[in-house]
N, C-alpha and C positions, 0 to 999 in steps of 0.2 A: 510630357511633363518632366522637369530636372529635379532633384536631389532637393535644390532648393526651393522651389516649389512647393514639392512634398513637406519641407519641414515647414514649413510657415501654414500649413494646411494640416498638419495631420494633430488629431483629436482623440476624445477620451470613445468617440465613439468608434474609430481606428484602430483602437487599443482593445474596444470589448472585443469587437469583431477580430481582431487577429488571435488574440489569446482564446476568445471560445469561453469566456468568463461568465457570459448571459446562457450559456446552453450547459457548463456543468455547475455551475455555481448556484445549484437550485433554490435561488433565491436569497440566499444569505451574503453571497459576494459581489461587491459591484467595484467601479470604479469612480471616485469622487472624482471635482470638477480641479481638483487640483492637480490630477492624476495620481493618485496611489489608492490603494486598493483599500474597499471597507469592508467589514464585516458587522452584518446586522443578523441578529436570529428574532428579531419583533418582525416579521415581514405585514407590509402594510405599514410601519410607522420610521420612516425617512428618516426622521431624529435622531434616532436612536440607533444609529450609524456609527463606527470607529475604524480610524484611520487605521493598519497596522501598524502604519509609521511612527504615529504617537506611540504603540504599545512597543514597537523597537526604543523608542526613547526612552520610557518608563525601565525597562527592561535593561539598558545600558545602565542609567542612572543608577540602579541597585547594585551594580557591580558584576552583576552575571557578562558572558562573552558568550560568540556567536560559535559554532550553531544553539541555537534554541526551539523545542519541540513546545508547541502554544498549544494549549487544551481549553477549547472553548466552552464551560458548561452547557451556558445557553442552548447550542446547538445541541448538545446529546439531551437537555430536555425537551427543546422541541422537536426532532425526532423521535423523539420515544411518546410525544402526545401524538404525532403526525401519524405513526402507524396504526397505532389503539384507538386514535378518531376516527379516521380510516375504515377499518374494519369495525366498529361502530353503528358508524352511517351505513355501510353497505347489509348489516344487518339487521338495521333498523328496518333501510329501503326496501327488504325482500323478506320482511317479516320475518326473520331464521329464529328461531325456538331458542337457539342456544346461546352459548357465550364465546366472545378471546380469550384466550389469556396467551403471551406474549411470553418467553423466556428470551434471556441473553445468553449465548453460547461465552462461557467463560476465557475458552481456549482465544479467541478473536482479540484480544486483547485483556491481560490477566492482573495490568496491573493494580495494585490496590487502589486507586481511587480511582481508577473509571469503575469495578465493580461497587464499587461504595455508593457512587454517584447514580449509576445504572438503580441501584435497591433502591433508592433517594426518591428519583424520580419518576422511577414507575410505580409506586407504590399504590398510586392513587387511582393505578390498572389493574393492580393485582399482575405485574410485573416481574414474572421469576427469573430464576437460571437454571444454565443448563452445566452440567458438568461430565467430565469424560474421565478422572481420573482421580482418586484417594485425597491426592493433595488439593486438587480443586472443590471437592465436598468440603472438606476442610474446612478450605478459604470462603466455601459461601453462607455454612452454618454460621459463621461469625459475623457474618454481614445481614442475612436476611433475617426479617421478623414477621411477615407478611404472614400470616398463616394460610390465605385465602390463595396467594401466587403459589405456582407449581415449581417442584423441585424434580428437574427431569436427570436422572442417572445412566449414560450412558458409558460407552467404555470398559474395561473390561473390569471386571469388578472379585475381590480376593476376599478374605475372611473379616476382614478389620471393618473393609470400605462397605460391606452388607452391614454390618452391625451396626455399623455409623448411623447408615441410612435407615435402617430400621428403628435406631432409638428418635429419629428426628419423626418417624411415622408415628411414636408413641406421643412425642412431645407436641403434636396435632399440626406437623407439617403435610404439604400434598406432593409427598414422598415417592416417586414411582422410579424402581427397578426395569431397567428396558432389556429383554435380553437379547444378546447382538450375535451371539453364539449358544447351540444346542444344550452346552454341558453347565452353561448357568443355574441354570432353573433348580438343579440338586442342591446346589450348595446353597442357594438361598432359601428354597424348604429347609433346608436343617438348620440355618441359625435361625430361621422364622422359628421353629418349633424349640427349639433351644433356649432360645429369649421370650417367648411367648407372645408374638409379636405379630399380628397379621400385616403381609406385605402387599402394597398395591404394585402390581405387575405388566409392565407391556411387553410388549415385543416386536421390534425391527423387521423391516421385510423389504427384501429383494424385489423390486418391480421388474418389471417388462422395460417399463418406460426410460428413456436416457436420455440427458440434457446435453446442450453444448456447452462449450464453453471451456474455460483451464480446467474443470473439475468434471469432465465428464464419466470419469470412474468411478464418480461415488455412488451412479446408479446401476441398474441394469443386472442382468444376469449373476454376472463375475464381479460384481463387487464384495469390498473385501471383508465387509460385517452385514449383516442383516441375516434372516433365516428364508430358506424357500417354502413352498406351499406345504408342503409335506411334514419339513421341520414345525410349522405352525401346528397342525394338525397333533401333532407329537403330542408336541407343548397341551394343548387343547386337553388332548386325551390322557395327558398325567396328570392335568388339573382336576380331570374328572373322578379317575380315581382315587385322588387325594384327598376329593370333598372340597378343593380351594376354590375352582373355578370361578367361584366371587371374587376372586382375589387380581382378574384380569380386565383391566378396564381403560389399557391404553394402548392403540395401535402407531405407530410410527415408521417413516421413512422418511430417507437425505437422498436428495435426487443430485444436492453437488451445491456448488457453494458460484454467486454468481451468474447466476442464469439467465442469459439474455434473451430468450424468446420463451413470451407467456402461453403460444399453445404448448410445448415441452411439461410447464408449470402444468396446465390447464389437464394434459393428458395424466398428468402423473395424480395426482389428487381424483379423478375418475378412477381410476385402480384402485388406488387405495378406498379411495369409500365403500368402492365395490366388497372389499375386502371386510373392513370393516362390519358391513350389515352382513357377511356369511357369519363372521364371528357372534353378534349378537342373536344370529337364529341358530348358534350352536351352544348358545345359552348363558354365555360371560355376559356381564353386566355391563361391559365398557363405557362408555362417557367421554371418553375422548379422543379424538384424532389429533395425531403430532403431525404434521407434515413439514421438519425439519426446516432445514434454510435453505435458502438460493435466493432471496428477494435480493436484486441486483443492485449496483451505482452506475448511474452513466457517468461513466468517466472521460473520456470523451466529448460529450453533450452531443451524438448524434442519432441519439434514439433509433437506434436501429439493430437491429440483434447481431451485430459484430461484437466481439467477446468482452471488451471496454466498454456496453454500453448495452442497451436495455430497448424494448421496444412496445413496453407501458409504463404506463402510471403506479403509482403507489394504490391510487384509487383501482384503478382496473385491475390491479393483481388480486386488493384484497374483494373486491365485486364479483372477479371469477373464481375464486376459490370456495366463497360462500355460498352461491350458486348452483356449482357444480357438486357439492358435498349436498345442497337442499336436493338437487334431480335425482341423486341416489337414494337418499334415504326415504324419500317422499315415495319414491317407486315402491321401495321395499316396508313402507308404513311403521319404518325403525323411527324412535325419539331422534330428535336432533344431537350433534353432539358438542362440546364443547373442541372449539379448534384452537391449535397449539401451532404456532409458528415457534422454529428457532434463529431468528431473524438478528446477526451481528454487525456484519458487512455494514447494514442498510443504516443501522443507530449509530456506529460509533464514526464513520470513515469522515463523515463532514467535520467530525470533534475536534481533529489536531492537523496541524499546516507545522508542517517543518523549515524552520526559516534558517539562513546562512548568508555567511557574506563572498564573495568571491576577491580572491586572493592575487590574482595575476591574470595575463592571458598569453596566451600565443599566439598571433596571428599570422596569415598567409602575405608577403610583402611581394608586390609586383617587382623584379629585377629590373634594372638598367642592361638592356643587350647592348654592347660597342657595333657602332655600324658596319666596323670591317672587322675580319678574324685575325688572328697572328698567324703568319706563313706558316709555323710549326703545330697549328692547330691538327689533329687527329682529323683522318677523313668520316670516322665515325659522325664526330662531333659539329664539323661543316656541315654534314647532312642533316643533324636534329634543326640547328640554326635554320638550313632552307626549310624546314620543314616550319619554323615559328614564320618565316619571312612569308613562304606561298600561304598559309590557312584564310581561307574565304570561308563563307556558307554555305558555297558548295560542295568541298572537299572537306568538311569538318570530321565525319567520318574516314576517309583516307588520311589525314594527317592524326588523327587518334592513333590509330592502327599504326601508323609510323612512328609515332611519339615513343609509344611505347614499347616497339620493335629495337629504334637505335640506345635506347634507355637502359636496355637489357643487353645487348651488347657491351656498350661502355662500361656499365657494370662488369663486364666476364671479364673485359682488359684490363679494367684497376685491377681485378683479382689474380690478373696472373703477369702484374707489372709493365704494364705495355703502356700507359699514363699514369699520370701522376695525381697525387692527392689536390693539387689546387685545378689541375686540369677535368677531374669528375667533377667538381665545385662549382665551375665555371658550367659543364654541360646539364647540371641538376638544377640552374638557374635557369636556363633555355626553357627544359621540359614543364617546370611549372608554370612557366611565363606561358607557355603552351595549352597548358589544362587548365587556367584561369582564362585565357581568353574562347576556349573551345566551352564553357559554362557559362561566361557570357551570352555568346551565339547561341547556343542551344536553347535557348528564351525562344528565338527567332522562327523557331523550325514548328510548322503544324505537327509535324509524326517526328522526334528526334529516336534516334535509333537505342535501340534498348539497351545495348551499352555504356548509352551516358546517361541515363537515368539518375544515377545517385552520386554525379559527377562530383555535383556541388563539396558533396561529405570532403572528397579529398582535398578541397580548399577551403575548410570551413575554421574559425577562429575555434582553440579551445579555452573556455575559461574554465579556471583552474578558482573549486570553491571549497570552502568552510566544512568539511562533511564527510563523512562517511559512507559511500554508497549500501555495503555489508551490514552494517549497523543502525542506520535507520531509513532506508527505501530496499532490503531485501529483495520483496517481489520483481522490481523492476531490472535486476539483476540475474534471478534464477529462472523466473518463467515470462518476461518479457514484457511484465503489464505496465500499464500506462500509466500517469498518473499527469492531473494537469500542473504544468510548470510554468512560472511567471516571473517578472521582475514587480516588485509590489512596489513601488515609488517611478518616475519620472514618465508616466505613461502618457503626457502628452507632449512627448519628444520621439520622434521617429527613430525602432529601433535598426541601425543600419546595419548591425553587424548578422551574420549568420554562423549559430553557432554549435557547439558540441559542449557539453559538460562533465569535468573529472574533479571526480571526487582527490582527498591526500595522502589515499593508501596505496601511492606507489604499484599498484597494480593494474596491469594491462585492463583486468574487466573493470577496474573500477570508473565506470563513466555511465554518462546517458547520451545514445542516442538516436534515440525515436521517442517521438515527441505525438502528445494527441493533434489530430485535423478533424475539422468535419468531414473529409471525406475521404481521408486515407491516413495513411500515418508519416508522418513531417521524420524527415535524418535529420535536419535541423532545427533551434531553435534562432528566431530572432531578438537579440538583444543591442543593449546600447554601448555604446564607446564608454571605457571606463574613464574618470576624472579624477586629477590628480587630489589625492588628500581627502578622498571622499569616497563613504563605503558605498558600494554598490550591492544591495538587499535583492533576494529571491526569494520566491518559498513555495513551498512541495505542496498540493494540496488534496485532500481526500484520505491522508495518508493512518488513520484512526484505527483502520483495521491491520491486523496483522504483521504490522508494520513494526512495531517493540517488540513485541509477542518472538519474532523468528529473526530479529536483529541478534547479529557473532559480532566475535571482537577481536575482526580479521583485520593484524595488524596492530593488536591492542588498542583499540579507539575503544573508550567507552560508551556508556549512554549519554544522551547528549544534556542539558541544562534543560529542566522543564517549567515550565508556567501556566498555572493554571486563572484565569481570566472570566469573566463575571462581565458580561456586557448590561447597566442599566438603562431603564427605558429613555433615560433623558440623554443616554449619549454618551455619558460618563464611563469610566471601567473601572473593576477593582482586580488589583494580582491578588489572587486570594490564595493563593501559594504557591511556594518557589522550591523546588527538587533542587539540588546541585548536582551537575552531572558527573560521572566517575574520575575522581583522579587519578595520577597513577600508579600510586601506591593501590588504588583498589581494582585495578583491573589486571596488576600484576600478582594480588593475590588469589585472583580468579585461576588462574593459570597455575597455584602453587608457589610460586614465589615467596617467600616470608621481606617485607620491606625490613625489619632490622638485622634480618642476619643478611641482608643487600648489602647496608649500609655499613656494617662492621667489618664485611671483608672487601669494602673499597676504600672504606677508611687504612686498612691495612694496607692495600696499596698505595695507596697517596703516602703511607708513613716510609713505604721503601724507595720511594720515589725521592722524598728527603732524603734518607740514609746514602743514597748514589750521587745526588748535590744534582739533581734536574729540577724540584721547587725547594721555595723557602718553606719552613715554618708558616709564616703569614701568608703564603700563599694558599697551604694547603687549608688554611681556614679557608682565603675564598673557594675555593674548590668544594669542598664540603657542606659551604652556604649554596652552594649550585644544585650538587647531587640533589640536597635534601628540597630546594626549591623544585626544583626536576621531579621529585618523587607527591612530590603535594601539589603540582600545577595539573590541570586541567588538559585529556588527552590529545583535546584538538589544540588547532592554533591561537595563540594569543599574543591581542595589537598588546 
């Protein structure tokens, strides 16, 4: 089949299938018949589908520039009903005595309107949060009013942050103190007794059990908060002699954040229950188990317990969790308890797609080799040439090895003058004409040698996009994770090129590339030839979690332009608010900077710059209309 072929042939259904859109796109992303990508969070009602491309439009039209981070309500409320139906039904289904209740880990994304939105929407669950630190209590007293959702405190907690939380116990929140280290529990008896204040109390525990995954140190022995059996025991037994031991009624543990295989889950929630009903037959009243976060995203879409991806259901997590806390407690004829997920990952990551435009590219260009050499050619350099000239199928391996044998040479002689700078010029056209044909071939080969594996990478186009990789895709940068990447418009045009992506901070890490596969992980992305006069649209997706939260401003790029998007059932959309992203007067006051004492000591220069007769007077007005444009524009690029 030829090139041409292909494009007269290739489809939207071409397009799901190579991007992997129907396997992580849990229902909410598809691709319309025109090719560009929809987002629907009604699933089951087709209508009520949107282009992104319209909401690029919309989005341009208002004056904003690209990149832009989209925040899709819709999606975080249906996630946040999908997990609470969820676990529900599976309560329903096996009769369990007890209740959910659902917190949102604050830290996972802190900004104020996803927690605004988060209280919004769950409310109608009894929908809390979870907090880790002073300033996050804070931020969530201001936000919740639910009295009925739990306000879980973990993190390490001072004088201020107790009192806080105990005034919010008075004011008939369900306030629990978790304690994550031994020496907690004193200071919180003393402002308890101080303020007159009874504290509801849990306490954190170190399992046996360890998850995979990026986070496998949050569990296990040696992790770095929770109390061991003995520390509980402590606890237990100053409760007792203090007369509080009512005051204990919530067990907890974080097995890690991500967890892709549910027996890990499965095993760990066994412990704890276990745990649990010893607590209740040592006489605390308890009521509830936390079993923290790890509900995973297939990122990916390969449902398989490789670390990008997951190997259940939402239903089957929450059906084994419910289950295996009923086989505990049923054995030990304990009340059922109220189960606490700290579940963030799983509610907010569908929420925001970070969209961008790409700005340039570089691509790999096949050389024109002349059929004969110049008599003064280097004998080095006649040899790379045989080596382009001889390459078959069979010898693809021995001319690899050669390629890159005489390539290093030539290089040692430019370095110590033995050829000349047109003459390496000439022999580094050879060599890639070499490695582009030897990646061809390697198609060919049933077993290609492991060598050329990831041959492709070294001829792969870079396109060069709108973005910051530091600033809003962190993870993909510090710990390797995945996230699915797309072209969201011309997706029923064959994408020919294979590619690499850098971000515009000038920085060697700043790129991506490794790309999700269903069956391994892609060096490349395929995208399309770019068109003169005509933006070329991408966008990040899944990216909701953690993603703003641990974005630096490596490079001084700010935060990006934000919009937040209201999909309704008829199809329609509303921006129902617009962020502006940081200019650079504010990201240089991040750093300390003061913009007018910037401004007054360049205006000073520019006035000695007169004084010496290098501008006019009128120039250094324009100059000044620059600076101060420069200090109010926007840190990325702009058409």
């Amino acid at each position: 089949m030829n090139r041409i072929e292909l494009l007269g042939r290739w489809t939207k259904e071409k397009s799901e299938e190579l991007y992997g859109i129907k396997n992580w796109g849990a229902d909410y992303f598809s691709i319309s018949d025109k090719g560009e990508v929809l987002v629907n969070p009604y699933k089951g009602n087709a209508s009520a589908a949107v282009s992104i491309m319209d909401i690029i439009s919309g989005v341009r039209e208002r004056g904003l520039d690209m990149p832009v981070l989209l925040r899709f309500e819709n999606l975080l409320d249906s996630q946040i009903s999908y997990l609470n139906n969820s676990f529900n039904e599976a309560i329903t289904k096996l009769n369990y005595k007890g209740q959910y209740r659902g917190v949102y880990p604050i830290k996972v994304n802190q900004q104020q309107q996803v927690i605004e939105e988060v209280t919004k929407f769950g409310q109608r669950y009894h929908h809390g949060l979870e907090v880790g630190s002073k300033a996050e209590l804070v931020a969530a007293l201001s936000l919740m009013k639910d009295k009925e959702a739990c306000l879980i405190c973990n993190g390490y907690k001072d004088e201020e942050f107790i009192d806080l939380g105990l005034y919010a116990v008075k004011m008939g929140f369900k306030c629990f103190f978790v304690i994550e280290i031994p020496g907690e529990l004193d200071l919180i008896l003393e402002r308890s007794e101080a303020l007159d204040i009874k504290p509801n109390i849990g306490v954190r525990i170190k399992l046996s059990a360890k998850a995979g995954g990026h986070w496998t140190e949050s569990g296990g022995d040696r992790s770095i908060f929770g109390l061991n059996m003995s520390q509980v025991i402590e606890i237990v037994d100053t409760l007792k002699e203090k007369k509080m031991l009512d005051c204990l009624k919530l067990l907890h543990y974080h097995l890690g954040s991500q967890i892709p295989n549910i027996r890990d889950i499965r095993s760990a929630v066994l412990e704890s229950a276990r745990v649990y009903a010893e607590l209740v037959k040592e006489g605390a009243p308890m009521g509830y188990l936390d079993l923290g976060g790890g509900l995973a995203i297939d990122y990916d879409g390969s449902n398989t317990n490789y670390t990008n991806s997951r190997n259940y259901s939402v239903e089957e997590y929450c059906m084994d969790i419910v289950e295996a806390v009923m086989s505990i407690m049923d054995t030990s004829d304990i009340p059922h308890p109220i189960i606490v997920t700290e579940s963030g990952r799983a509610l907010v990551a569908y929420y925001s797609i970070l969209l961008f435009n790409v700005l340039d590219v570089a691509k790999f260009e096949e050389y024109k080799i002349p059929a004969e050499l110049r008599e003064d050619t280097p004998e080095q350099i006649r040899n790379l040439y045989d080596v382009n000239q001889a390459l078959t199928l069979k010898n693809i391996q021995e001319c690899y090895n050669d390629a890159l044998y005489y390539r290093d040479e030539i290089r040692d002689m430019f370095k110590h003058g033995r050829i000349n700078l047109r003459q390496r010029s000439f022999s580094e056209k050879i060599f890639w004409n070499i490695i582009n044909r030897i990646a061809k071939e390697k198609h060919k080969l049933k077993f290609p040698p492991v060598e050329l594996e990831d041959i492709e990478c070294a001829i792969a186009d870079i396109y060069y996009c709108n973005f910051s990789l530091f600033q809003s895709i962190p993870d993909s940068w510090a710990i390797d994770q995945l996230f699915p990447i797309m072209p969201v418009h011309r997706l029923l045009e064959l994408p020919k090129r294979d590619a690499i992506i850098a971000d515009i901070t000038c920085d060697c890490d700043g790129k991506i590339d490794h790309f999700i596969d269903l069956h391994d992980v892609r060096n490349t992305l395929p995208l399309h030839e770019l068109k003169n006069n005509e933006n070329y649209y991408l966008g990040v997706f899944l990216v909701g979690a953690y993603q703003e939260t641990l974005g630096d401003l490596h490079n001084l790029f700010g935060d990006t332009n934000v919009v937040s998007v209201k999909i309704n059932p008829d199809g329609n959309f509303d921006l129902v608010k617009e962020i502006h992203g940081d200019s650079v007067a504010d990201v240089l006051t991040y750093v300390e900077f003061d913009p007018k004492d910037m401004r007054t000591s360049f205006r000073e220069t520019a006035e000695e710059a007169i004084r010496q007769g290098l501008i006019s007077a009128r120039e250094r007005r324009d100059i000044m209309s620059s600076y101060d444009n420069g200090l109010r524009g926007y840190t990325y690029y702009e058409s």
